[in-house]
C-alpha positions as CSV (number, residue, x, y, z in Angstrom):
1,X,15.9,-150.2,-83.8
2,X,19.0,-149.0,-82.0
3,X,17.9,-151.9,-79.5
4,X,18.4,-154.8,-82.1
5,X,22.0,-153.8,-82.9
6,X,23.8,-155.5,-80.3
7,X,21.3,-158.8,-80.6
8,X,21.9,-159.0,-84.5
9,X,25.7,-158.3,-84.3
10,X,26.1,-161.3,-82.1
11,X,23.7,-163.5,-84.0
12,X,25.8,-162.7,-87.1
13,X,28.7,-163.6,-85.1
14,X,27.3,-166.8,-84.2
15,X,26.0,-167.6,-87.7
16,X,29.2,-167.1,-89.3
17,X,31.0,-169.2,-86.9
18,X,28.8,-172.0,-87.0
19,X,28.3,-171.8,-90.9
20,X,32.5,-171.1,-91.8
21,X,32.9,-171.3,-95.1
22,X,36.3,-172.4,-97.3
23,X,37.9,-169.4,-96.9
24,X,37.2,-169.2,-92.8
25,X,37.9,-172.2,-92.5
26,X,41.2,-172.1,-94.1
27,X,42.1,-169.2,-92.1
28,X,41.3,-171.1,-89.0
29,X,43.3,-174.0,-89.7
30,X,46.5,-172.0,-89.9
31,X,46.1,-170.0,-87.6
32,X,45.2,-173.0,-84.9
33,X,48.3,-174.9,-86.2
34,X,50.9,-172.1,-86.6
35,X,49.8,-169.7,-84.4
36,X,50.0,-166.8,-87.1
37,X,47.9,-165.8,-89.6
38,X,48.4,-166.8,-93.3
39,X,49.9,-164.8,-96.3
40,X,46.9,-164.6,-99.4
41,X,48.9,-166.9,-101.7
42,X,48.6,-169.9,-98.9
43,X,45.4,-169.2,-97.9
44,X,44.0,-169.1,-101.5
45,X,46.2,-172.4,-101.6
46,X,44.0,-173.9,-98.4
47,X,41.1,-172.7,-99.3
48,X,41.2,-174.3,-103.0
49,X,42.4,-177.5,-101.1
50,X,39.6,-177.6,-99.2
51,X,36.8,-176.9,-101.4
52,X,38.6,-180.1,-103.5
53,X,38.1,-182.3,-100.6
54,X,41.5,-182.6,-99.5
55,X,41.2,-180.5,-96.1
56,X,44.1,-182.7,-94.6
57,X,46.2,-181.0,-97.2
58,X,45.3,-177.9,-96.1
59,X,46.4,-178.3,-92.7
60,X,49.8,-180.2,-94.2
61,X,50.5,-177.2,-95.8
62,X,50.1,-174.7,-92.6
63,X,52.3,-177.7,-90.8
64,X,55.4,-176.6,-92.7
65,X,54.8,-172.5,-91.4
66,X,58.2,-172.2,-89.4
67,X,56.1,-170.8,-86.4
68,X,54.6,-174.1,-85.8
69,X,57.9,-175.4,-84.5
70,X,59.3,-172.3,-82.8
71,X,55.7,-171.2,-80.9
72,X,53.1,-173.8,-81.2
73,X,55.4,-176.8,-80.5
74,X,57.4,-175.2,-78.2
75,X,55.1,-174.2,-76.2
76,X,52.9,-177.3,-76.4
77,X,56.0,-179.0,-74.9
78,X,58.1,-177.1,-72.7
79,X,55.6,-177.6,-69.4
80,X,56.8,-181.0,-69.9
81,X,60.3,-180.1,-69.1
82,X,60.2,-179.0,-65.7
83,X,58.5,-180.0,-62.2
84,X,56.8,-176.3,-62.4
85,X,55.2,-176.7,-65.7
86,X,55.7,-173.8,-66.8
87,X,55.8,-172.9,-70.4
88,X,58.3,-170.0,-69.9
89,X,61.5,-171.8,-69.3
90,X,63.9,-171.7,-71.8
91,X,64.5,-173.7,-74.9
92,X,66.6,-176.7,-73.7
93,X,67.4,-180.6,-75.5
94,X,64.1,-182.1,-74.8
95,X,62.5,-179.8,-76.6
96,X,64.4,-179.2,-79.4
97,X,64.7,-182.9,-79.4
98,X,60.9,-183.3,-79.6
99,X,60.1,-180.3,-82.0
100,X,63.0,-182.3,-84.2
101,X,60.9,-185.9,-84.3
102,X,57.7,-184.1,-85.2
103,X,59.6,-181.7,-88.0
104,X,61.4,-185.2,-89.7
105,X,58.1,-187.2,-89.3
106,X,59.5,-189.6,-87.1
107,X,58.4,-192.3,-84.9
108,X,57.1,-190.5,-82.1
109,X,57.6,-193.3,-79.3
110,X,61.3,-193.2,-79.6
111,X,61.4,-189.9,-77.7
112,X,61.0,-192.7,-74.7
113,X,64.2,-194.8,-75.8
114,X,66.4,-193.8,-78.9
115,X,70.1,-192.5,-79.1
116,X,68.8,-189.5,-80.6
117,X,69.0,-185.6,-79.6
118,X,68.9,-182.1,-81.8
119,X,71.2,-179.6,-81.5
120,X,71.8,-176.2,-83.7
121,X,72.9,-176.3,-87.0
122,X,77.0,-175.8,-86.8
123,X,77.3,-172.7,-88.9
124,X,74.9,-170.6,-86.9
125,X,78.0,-170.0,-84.4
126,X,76.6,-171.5,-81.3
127,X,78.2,-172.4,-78.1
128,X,78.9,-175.9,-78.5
129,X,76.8,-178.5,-77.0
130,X,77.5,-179.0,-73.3
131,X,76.8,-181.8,-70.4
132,X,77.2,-178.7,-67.9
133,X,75.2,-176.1,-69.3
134,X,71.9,-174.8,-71.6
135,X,73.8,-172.2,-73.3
136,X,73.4,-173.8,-76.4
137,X,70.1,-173.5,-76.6
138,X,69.6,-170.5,-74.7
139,X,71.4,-169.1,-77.3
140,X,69.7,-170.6,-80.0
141,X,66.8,-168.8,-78.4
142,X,68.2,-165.4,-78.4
143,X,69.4,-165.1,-81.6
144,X,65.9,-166.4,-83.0
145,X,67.0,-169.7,-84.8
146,X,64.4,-171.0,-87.0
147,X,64.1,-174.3,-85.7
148,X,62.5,-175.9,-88.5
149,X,65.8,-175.0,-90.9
150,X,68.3,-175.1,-87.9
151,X,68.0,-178.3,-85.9
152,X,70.3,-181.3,-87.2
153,X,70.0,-184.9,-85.4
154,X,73.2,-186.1,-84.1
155,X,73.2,-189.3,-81.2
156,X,73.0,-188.2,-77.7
157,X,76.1,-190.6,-76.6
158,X,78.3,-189.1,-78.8
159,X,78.0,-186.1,-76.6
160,X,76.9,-186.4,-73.1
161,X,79.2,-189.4,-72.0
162,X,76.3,-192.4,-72.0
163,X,76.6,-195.5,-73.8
164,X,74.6,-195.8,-76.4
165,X,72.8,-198.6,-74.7
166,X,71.5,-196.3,-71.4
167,X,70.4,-193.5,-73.6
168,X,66.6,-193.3,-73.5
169,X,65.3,-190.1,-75.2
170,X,64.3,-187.4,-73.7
171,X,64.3,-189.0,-70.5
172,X,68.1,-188.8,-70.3
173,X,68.5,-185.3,-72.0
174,X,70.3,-182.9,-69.9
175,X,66.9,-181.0,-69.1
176,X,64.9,-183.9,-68.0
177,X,68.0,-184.8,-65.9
178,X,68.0,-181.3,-64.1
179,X,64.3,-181.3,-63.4
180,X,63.7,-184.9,-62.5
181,X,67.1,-186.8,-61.3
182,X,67.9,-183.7,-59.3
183,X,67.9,-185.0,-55.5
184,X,65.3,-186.8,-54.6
185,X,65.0,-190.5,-54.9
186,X,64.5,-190.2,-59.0
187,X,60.5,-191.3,-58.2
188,X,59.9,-187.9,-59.9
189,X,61.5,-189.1,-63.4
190,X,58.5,-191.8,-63.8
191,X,55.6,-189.9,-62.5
192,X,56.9,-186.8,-64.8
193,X,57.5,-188.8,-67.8
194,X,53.7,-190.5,-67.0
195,X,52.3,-187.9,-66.3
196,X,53.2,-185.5,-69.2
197,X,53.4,-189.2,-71.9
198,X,50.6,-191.6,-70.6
199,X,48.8,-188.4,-69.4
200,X,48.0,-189.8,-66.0
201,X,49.1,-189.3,-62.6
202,X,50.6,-191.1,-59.8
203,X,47.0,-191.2,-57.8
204,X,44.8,-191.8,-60.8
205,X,46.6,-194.8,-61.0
206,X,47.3,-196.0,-57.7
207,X,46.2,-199.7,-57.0
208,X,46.7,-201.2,-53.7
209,X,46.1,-204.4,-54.7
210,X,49.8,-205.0,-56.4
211,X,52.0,-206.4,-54.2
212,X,54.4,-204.4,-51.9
213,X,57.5,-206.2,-52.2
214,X,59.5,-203.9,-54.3
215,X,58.8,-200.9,-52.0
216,X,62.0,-199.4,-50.9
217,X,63.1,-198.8,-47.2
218,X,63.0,-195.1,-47.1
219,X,59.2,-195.2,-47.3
220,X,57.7,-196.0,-43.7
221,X,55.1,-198.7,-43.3
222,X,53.8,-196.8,-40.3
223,X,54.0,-192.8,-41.4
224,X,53.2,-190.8,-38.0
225,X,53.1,-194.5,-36.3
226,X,49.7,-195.2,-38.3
227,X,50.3,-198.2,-40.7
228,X,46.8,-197.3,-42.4
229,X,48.1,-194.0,-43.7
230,X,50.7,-196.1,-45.9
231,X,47.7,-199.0,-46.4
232,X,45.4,-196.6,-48.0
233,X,47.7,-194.0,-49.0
234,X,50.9,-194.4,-49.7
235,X,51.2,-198.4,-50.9
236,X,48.8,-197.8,-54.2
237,X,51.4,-195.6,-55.8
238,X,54.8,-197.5,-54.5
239,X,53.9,-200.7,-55.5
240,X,53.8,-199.7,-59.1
241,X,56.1,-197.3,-58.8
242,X,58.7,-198.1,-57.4
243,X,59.7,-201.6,-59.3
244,X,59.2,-199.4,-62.3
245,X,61.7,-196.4,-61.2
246,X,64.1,-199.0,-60.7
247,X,65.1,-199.0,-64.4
248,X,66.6,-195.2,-63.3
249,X,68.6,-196.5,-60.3
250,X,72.2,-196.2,-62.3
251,X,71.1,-192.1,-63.1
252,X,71.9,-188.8,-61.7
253,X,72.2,-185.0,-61.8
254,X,75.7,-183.7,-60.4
255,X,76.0,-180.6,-59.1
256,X,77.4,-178.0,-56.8
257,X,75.0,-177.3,-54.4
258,X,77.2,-174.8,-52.6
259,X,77.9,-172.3,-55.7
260,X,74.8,-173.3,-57.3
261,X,72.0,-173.6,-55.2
262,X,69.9,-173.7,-58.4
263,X,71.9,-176.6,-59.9
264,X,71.8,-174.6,-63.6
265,X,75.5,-176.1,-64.5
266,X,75.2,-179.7,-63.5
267,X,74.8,-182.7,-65.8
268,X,73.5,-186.2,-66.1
269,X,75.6,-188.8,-64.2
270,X,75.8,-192.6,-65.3
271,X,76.9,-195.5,-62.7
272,X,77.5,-198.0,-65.2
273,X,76.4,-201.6,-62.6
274,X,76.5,-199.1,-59.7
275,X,73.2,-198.5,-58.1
276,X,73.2,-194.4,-56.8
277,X,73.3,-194.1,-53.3
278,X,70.1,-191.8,-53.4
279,X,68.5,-195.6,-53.8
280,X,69.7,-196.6,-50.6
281,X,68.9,-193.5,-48.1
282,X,66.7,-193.7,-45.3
283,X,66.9,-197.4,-45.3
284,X,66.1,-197.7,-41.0
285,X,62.5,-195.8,-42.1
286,X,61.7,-199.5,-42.7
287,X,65.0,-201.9,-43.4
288,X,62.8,-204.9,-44.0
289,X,61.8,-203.2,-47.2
290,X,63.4,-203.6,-51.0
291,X,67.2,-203.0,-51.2
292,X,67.8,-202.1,-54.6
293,X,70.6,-204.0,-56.2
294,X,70.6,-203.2,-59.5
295,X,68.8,-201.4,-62.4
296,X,65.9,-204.4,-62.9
297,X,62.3,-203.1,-63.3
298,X,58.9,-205.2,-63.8
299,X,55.6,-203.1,-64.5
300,X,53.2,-204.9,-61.7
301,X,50.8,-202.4,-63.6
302,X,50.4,-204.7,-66.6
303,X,47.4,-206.5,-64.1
304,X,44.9,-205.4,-62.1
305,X,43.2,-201.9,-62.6
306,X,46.2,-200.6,-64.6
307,X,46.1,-203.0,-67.4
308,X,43.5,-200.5,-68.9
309,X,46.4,-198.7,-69.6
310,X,46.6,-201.0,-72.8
311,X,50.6,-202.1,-71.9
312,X,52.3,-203.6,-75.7
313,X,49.1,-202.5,-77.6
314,X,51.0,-202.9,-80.5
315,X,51.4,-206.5,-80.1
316,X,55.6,-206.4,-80.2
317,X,55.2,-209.0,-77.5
318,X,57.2,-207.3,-74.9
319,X,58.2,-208.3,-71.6
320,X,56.7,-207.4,-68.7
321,X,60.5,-206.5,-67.1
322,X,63.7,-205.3,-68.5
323,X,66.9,-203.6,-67.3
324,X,67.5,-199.7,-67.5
325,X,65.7,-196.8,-69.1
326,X,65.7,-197.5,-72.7
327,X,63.7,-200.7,-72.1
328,X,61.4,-198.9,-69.5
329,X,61.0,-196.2,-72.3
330,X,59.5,-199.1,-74.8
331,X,57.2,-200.1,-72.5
332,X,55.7,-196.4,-71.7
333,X,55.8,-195.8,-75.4
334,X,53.7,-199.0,-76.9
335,X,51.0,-198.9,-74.2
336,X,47.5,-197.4,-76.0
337,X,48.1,-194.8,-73.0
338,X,51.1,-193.1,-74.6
339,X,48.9,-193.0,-78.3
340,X,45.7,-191.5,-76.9
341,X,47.2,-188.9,-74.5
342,X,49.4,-187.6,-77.4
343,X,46.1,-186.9,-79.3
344,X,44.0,-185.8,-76.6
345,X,46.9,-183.0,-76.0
346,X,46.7,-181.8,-79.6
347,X,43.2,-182.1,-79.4
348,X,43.0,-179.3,-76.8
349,X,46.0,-177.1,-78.0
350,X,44.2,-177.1,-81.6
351,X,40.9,-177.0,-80.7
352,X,40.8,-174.6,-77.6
353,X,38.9,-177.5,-75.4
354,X,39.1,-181.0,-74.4
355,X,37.0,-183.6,-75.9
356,X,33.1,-182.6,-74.8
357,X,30.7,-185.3,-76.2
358,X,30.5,-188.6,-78.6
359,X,31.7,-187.0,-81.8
360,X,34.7,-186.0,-80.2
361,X,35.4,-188.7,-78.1
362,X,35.0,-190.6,-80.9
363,X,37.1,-188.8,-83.2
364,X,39.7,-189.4,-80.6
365,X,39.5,-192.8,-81.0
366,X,39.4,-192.1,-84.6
367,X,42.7,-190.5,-84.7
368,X,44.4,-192.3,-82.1
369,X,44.3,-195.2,-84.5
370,X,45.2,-193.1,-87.3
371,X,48.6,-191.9,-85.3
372,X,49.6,-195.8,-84.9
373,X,48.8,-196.8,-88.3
374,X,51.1,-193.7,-89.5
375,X,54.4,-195.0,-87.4
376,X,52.8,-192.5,-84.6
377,X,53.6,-189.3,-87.1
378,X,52.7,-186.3,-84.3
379,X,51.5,-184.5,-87.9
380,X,48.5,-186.4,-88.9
381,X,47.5,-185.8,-85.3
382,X,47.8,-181.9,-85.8
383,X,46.1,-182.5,-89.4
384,X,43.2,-184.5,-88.2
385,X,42.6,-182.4,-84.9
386,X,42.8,-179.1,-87.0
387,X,40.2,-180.3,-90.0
388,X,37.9,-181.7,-87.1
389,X,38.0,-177.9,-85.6
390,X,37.8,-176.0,-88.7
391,X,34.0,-175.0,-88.5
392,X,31.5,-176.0,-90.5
């Protein structure tokens, strides 16, 4: 008999999984969504919500748990903030900025464009906001803010020295600034800000059919004296990429590379009509290439392979072009890209997998339309996901 332990434990195990009932699967929706288990009273709350029908309820009601914000947001979103993607680095404005949208059940697409950013509350004694420096938030961090209570919206040009019209979300926070207009060519800004909001990168959606004529001169034609290394490797990313990185051309991050090797206390730099020299480098690598002269962009992705990106899904009627960051950021946020990566990233953070089969690809279609048709609410998305993962 001793034999059949083992066997029947896990087939209990198993069973009970596979068979949760209301109070299980309560339990599992909180602790999914917050991270933490639940006190009795809310779970006897979920669980009579559930066994009424109303299992979205349920999940809105472990939604408003303050470790949702602090741990499963935070950490859902600070790989985003860094070239390393690492979820480790400190709190910093594009988080809190993003952990603020989902808390006041805002239009998630204007973290691509709006004058908007979340700092500390005033009374919790912080060090002020600064263009120079994280300390805000790194103290915010330390002293264990609830960031659910303790984040007010404020505009970001009212305190990082941008005009209201080249703000663009989190794109121009200071910590996208110091991990993505840092040196370099600003390239890395677009293919972070695809990559981590359209889910895709740079060579799963290269297409060397789009023309070459906005390539800049710092990238060789012939790499190594071969012109079909740039043919067949280097041409299906520029072509897209970088009349679509032009909208970043008036954008820096200024710092002292001398004392700070690690550019910690720089900040975000705005040539109002002055194109950054970091645009214009290495221009005898090939000086019959694109000159840029100002901050124009056109998405050549909108055709060709790319336009299965879904570009103005929501029918707004867009251009295909614009000047500058915030009109770049419209156009990321309204393709059908941006709406189904946000919910297959949910997906996975609440359900411990990506979508396997039918039933869940379908229920990521299923909830990608929900999302639009609720102004893009990141909290359905959490709701739906969880009560789709909650055992049956």
């Amino acid at each position: 008999m001793k034999k059949l332990a083992i066997p029947l434990l896990a087939a209990a195990i198993c069973f009970s999984s596979a068979y949760a009932g209301s109070r299980e699967q309560a339990k599992q929706i909180h602790d999914r969504i917050a991270g933490v288990p639940a006190d009795t009273v809310l779970l006897d709350q979920m669980q009579l919500l559930i066994e009424g029908g109303d299992a979205i309820g349920a999940a809105e009601l472990a939604l408003e748990h303050p470790d949702f914000y602090s741990t499963t947001l935070k950490t859902i979103i600070t790989p985003w903030t860094n070239e390393a993607q690492t979820a480790f680095a400190p709190l910093n404005d594009y988080t809190a900025t993003m952990i603020g949208v989902v808390r006041d059940n805002l239009d998630f697409r204007t973290l691509l464009y709006d004058d908007i950013l979340y700092v500390g509350r005033a009374s919790l004694g912080l060090p002020a906001y600064s263009q120079n420096n994280n300390s805000h938030y790194e103290q915010m961090e330390q002293n264990g803010v609830d960031l659910k209570a303790d984040l007010v919206a404020i505009t970001q040009s009212s305190v990082n020295g941008l005009p209201a019209a080249a703000t663009a979300g989190i794109m121009t926070s200071r910590a996208a600034a110091q991990a993505f207009f840092v040196d370099g060519t600003n390239r890395a800004m677009l293919r972070f800000t695809i990559l981590n909001h359209l889910c895709n990168d740079l060579e799963q959606i290269k297409d060397n059919t789009r023309s070459p004529d906005r390539i800049r001169q710092d990238a060789s034609r012939s790499p190594g004296g071969d012109s079909r290394i740039f043919i067949n490797a280097c041409l299906g990313c520029h072509a897209g990429m970088d009349p679509l990185a032009q909208a970043y051309a008036y954008y820096n991050y200024v710092y002292d590379s001398g004392a700070d090797p690690d550019a910690r206390n720089g900040r975000l730099e705005y040539t109002a009509n002055s194109v950054q020299p970091k645009y214009l480098i290495n221009a005898s690598n090939f000086p019959y290439g694109y000159a840029t002269p100002n901050d124009d962009w056109v998405n050549y992705w909108r055709a060709g392979a790319n336009s299965l990106l879904g570009w103005d899904t929501n029918g707004l009627n867009l251009p295909e072009s614009g000047a500058g960051a915030k009109s770049l950021g419209r156009e990321l946020a309204n393709s059908e890209a941006f709406a189904r990566c946000q919910v297959k990233k949910v997906f996975k953070n609440i359900c411990f997998r990506d979508p396997e089969n039918s039933a869940d690809h379908n229920k990521i279609d299923q909830i990608t339309a929900s999302f639009k048709t609720n102004n893009y609410n990141l909290k359905t998305v959490f709701a739906e996901s969880a009560v789709y993962c909650m055992g049956e």
